[in-house]
N, C-alpha and C positions, 0 to 999 in steps of 0.2 A: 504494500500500500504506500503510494506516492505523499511524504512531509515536506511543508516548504520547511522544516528546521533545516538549518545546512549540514549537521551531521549525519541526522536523517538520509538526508536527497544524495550526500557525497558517498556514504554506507551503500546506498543502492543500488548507483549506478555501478561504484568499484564491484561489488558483489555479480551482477552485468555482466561486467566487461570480464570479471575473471570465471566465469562459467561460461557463457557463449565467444564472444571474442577474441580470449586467452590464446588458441590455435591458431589464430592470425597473425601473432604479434610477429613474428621470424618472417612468413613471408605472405602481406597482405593480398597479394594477386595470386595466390594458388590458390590453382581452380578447383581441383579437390576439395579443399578446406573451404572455400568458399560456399558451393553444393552442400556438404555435410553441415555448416552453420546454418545456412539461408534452412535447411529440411529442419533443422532444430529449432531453431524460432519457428517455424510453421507448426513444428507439436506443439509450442508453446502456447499459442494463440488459439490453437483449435478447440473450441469450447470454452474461450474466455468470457466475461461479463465484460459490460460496459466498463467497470468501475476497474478491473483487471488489466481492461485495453488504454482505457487513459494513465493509469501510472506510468505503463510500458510504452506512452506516450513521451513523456516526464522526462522517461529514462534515457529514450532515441534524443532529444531536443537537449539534455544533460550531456550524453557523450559528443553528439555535433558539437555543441559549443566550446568543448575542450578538445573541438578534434581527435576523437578516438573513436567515432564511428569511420570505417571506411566507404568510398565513395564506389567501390568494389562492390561490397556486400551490397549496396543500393542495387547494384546493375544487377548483379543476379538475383535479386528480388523480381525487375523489372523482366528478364529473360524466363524467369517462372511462369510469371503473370500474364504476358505477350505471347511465349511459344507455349505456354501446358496448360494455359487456364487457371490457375491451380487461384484456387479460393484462400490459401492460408498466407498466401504472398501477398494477392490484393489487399487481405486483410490491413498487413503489415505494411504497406508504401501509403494507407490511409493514413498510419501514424506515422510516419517518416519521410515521404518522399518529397516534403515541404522543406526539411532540414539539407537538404543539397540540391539546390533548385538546377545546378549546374549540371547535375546528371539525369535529373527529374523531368524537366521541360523538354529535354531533346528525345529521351526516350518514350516520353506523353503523345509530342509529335509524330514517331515515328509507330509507335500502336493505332494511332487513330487512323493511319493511311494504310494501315497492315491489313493483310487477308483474315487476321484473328477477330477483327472488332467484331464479324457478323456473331462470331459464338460471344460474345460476353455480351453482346445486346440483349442474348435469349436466356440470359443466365442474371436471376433476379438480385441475388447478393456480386457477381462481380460487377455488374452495371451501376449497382451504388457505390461500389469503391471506386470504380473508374469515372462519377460522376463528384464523388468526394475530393480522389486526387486531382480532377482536374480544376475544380473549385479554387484549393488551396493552393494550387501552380500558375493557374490562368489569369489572367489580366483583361480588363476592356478596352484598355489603352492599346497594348499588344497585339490583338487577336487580328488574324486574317480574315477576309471573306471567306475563306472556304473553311475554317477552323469556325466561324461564324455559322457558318449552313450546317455544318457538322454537329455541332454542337445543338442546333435545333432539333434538326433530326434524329438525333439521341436519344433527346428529351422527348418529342412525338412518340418515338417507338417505345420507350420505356412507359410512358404515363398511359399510354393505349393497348397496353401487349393484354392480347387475348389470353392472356392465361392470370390477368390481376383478379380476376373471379375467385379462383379455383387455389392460387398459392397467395398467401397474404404476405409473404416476402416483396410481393412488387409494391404493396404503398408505400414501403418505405424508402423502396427503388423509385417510384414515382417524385415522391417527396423532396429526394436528395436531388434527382433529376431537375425539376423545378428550382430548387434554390438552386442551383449551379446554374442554371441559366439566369436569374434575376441577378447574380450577383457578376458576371463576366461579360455577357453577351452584350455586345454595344447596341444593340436596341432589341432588348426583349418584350415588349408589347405586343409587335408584329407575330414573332413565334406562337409566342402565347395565347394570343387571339384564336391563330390557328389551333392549336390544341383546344380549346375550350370549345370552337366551331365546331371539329369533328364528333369533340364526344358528345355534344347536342344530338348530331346527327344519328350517333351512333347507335343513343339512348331514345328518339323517335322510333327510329327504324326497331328497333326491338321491340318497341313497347306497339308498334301496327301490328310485326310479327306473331305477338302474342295475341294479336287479336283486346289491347289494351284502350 
């Protein structure tokens, strides 16, 4: 459990870094060690609470700031997450991949234009991490048009996926989706109209359907 006391906060990150990170310390870029870290933080995470995931927020934002997280271990986070889906990685770049924006933003970029985005769109918990990390990386000032359109269409897919019925993981996919457009998108009224348009429509038509 994350203390702002400083002997607290210093206790628990040291404790951190010499359970997970300790294997690094010789040689940061082995790729080896880097795979068997990133797989250990993902048991770490797998089943954590809210309350579990913001200390080990704490934790990540603790080591960045003393430089003792590697910008390594970022990347293969992000090679988790991009090439395998993997849920326990996206997890983990919610709470961290803000702490090195330097390897974050480019590897954000380069997911979004990847042949992977179409499976994390359809996948209710990695589309809110991917709409958390891009929250916390992305800019309005910054943002391209076509990072702009991207970004809309996200949000449209996510807050509309046919299956928000049936799994209740997507309102919260919804949710995160929507703030992340209100908060980067340089003019999200337009998206957002649209989204509200469709599901008008969508909720007519169903309700004729049913003969309503």
């Amino acid at each position: 459990v994350w203390s702002k006391e400083v002997s607290v906060k210093e206790g628990a990150a040291d404790a951190f870094r010499m359970i997970f990170l300790s294997p690094l310390a010789s040689d940061p870029s082995n790729k080896h060690m880097l795979s068997v870290t990133a797989s250990r933080l993902g048991d770490l995470v797998r089943g954590a609470n809210v309350g579990e995931l913001a200390s080990l927020e704490h934790i990540f934002e603790e080591l960045a700031r003393t430089k003792q997280l590697p910008d390594a271990l970022l990347g293969t986070l992000w090679d988790m997450f991009s090439q395998h889906l993997s849920v326990e990685a996206a997890t983990l770049l919610t709470i961290s991949a803000h702490t090195s924006p330097k390897v974050g933003v480019p590897r954000l970029r380069g997911l979004l234009a990847g042949e992977t985005l179409g499976g994390i769109k359809g996948h209710p918990v990695l589309a809110r991490c991917l709409c958390s990390v891009w929250q916390r990386l992305g800019s309005r000032r910054d943002m391209s048009r076509e990072e702009a359109e991207s970004l809309a269409h996200l949000t449209a897919t996510v807050a509309m996926h046919e299956g928000g019925g049936e799994d209740d993981r997507w309102l919260p996919a919804a949710e995160q989706a929507v703030n992340t457009l209100v908060s980067i998108h340089p003019c999200p009224q337009a998206p957002l109209g649209n989204i509200v348009r469709s599901l008008l429509v969508q909720t007519f038509c169903r309700d004729d359907a049913g003969g309503g």
